[in-house]
Phi, psi and omega in degrees: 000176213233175189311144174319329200280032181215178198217331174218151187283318172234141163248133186246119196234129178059030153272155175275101164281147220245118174249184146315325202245312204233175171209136185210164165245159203194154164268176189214109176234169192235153167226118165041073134090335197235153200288143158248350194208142166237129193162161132215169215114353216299174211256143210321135151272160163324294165244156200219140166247176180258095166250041154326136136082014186210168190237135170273170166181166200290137161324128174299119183270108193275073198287008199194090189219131140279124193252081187041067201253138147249167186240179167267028171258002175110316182284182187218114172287121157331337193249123191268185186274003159266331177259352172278312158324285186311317180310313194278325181284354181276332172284001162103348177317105173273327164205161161241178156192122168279180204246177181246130193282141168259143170232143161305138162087003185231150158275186182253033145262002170282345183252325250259317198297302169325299189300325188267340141019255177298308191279026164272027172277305214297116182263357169242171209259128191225166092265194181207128163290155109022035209278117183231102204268345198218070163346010221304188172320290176302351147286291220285332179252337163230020186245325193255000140328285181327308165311319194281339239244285189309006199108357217238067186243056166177132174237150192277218120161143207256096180258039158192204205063157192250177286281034219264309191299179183226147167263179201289328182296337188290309194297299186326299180325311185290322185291318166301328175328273166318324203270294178330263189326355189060030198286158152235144171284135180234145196231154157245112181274118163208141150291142171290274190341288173345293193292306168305336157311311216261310191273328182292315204275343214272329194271315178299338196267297269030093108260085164277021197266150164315297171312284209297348159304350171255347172298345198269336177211075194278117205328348178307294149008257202304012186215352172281297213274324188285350182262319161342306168337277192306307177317325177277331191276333181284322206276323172245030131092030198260075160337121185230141158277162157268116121320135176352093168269127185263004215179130179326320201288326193285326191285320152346283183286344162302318182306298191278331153326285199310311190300297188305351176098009181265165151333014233190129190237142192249160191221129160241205197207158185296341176283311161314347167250343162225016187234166169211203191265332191291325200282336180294312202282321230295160176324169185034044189069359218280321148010335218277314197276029209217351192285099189204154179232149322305179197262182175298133187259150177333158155291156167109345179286321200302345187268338151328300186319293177307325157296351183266320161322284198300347176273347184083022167272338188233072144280007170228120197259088165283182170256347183053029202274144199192041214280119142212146191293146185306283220292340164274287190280307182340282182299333209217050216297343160295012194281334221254319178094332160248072129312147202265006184066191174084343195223150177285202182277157143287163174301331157311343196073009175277147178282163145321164188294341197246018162215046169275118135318118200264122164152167177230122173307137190209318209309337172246071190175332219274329199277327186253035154263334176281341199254003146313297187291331193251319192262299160320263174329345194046062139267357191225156176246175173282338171303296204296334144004262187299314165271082082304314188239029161196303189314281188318319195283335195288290158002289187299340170233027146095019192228003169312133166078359180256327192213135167092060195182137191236031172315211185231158170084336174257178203290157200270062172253149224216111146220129184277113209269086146250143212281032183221351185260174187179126185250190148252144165279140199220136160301312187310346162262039185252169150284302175307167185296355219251142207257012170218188177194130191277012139251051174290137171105312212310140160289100169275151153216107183121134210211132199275154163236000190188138164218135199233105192258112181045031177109340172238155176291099172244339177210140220213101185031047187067035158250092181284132210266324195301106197290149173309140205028041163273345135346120148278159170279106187261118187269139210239117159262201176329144169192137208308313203282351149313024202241159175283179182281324188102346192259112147224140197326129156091337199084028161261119186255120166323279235285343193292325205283311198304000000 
């Protein structure tokens, strides 16, 4: 509680705040942890900041990041829970949520005990989605109750990759699963076949280039698996995310799915809004750190994305942070334990393109490249900012009104923004573990200087204040919009039946 002579533990004063809906200036004061007051004039803190001249706006929900993910093959992504937490609060994130792993033919207590471990390292406030690779009965009826039970309420699932993926009778189980549990689901749309298809002709032609990973899976994939998605997820009544949608045609089928009354929400990522297939070609392998599924799109699509932003098909920007290093796992994807396989060396001794371990670091980059690319740049206004990167996902995962809100009640995550500075982006000022970031060189303008976690001082001019397990676990109960519609083909409801 805070001194009798203080009223507030902190006060943040005379900033312009940015909510969802709106943006005013205003003071801000917090108690134990939580905003208690909106206003101004409000009465002295303990501690007080000057936020003249800079825009608050809610600590950033990072919904869909990989962390010190282990595999079954034995490696561990570099980027541990310590050095990934520090990254996302100097980049203004205050929580995420990362996944917990399933490997086929194991249950997911063979991972799930260890993986939450580790992530009690974690210096911003977490959860964890669900990765649910192997359906049998006893996952789907006594493992993953348990979860939902604990708190574990959105589950992942893969309609590709090797050994990840489900097939559509595996996905349909899954989905009934969640729709019983009040669970929600998230999917990564590709055809498995297709893309394989696409890579076996790509390999036979010797087109190994870093570029042929997006020849191998070209938005048709992704606009094929999303409307299957949706279409299966419409048939057991289930409310589903789109995972990074890279492309119109996907974002499409989001659009006339939402216009029909289903459920179903699209997520893209700040690389889909500033990268391209040009970034694939460049010279020396450098193509390799740019390699993620999906994949990278023509120039000219990413400003498609930003209309799907504006239109309100694509309401959530994550970072999708998935970090292997250029100089290890890139070149050498056996270093790393994930390589997608399948494929030799090049004559260079560099891999073919389809056994590049796939992802891009992003988790301290994502809020101040969008709000370059997006606010800074006027493609955006600042409401629509903040839901992108904290309201909509806190909504979507069962966190409204505790996070991505500068409301009285919720916990007092804060970052202060001034919208007039500007650097170049360099890794060597980054945090993570990672040895690049594909927006080296870039011109930022508007820059986070404060992050503020429950109430602390978590980050100070790119310096982190913030102790390694200083992270809370955010456990997600019941919540409305994870709920079916009640609309089923015919009035049979499948899933009321399993």
């Amino acid at each position: 509680m805070p001194s009798h002579d203080f009223d507030y533990d902190l006060v943040v004063r005379g900033g312009t705040l940015a909510g969802p809906a709106e943006v005013f200036e205003a003071d801000l004061g917090v108690r134990d942890g939580v905003i208690a007051a909106v206003g101004r004039n409000l009465r002295r803190g303990a501690e007080e900041i000057d936020a003249r001249g800079h825009i608050v706006t809610p600590g950033g929900l990072d919904p869909h990041c990989h962390i010190e993910e282990p595999s079954e093959g034995g490696g561990v992504q570099e980027e541990s829970f310590a050095s990934g937490s520090a990254a996302a609060l100097a980049g203004g994130t205050t929580s995420f949520i990362c996944f917990v792993p399933q490997w086929k033919g194991h249950p997911i207590a063979a991972t799930a005990e260890g993986y939450e471990a580790r992530a009690r390292a974690s210096r911003a406030d977490y959860s964890f989605h669900q990765i649910i690779t192997d359906p049998t009965p006893d996952v789907l009826e006594r493992e993953v109750p348990a979860l939902v039970a604990r708190g574990i309420r959105s589950l992942k699932v893969f309609l590709t990759y090797d050994p990840l993926r489900l097939t559509d009778g595996q996905f349909l189980e899954v989905l009934a699963t969640a729709r019983r549990l009040g669970a929600f689901v998230t999917v990564h749309c590709e055809n498995y076949d297709a893309i394989g298809w696409r890579i076996r002709a790509l390999l036979e032609a010797g087109l190994t280039d870093p570029l042929q990973h997006a020849w191998a899976r070209p938005p048709v994939v992704e606009r094929e698996a999303t409307h299957r998605a949706i279409a299966l997820a419409e048939l057991v009544d289930q409310p589903i995310q789109v995972f990074h949608v890279s492309c119109d045609e996907a974002a499409d089928e989001i659009a006339r799915a939402r216009a029909r009354g289903i459920k179903v929400w699209g997520e893209t990522c700040p690389q889909y809004l500033t990268l391209s297939t040009d970034d694939l070609a460049k010279p020396d392998f450098e193509g390799a750190k740019v390699v993620c599924s999906p994949a990278l799109r023509a120039p000219g699509e990413a400003e498609r994305i930003w209309a799907r932003i504006r239109e309100g098909t694509l309401d959530v920007v994550s970072s999708d942070h998935c970090g292997f290093s250029f100089a290890t796992a890139k070149r050498d994807p056996g270093s790393s334990g994930y390589g997608q396989g399948g494929a030799e060396a090049r004559p260079d001794g560099m891999p073919a393109f389809n056994a590049i371990p796939n992802g891009v670091p992003g988790i301290e980059t994502r809020l101040p490249v969008l709000f370059s690319e997006g606010v800074s740049a006027g493609r955006i206004d600042l409401p629509t900012f903040v839901r992108l990167t904290s309201t909509n996902a806190a909504r979507l995962f069962g966190l409204a009104g505790r996070k991505g809100t500068l409301a009285p009640g919720a916990d007092a995550d804060l970052v202060l923004w001034n919208p007039d500075a500007e650097r170049v982006l360099t890794n060597t000022d980054l945090h993570h573990a990672i040895d690049y970031t594909p927006w080296e060189g870039m011109r930022l303008k508007g820059l986070p200087t404060m992050t503020i976690r429950r109430g602390e001082i978590a980050v100070r001019e790119g310096q982190v204040l913030a102790e390694p397990g200083s992270g809370r676990f955010l456990a997600r109960g019941p919540y409305a919009l994870a709920t079916p519609s009640g609309r089923v083909p015919d009035g049979f409801d499948a899933a009321a039946r399993r």
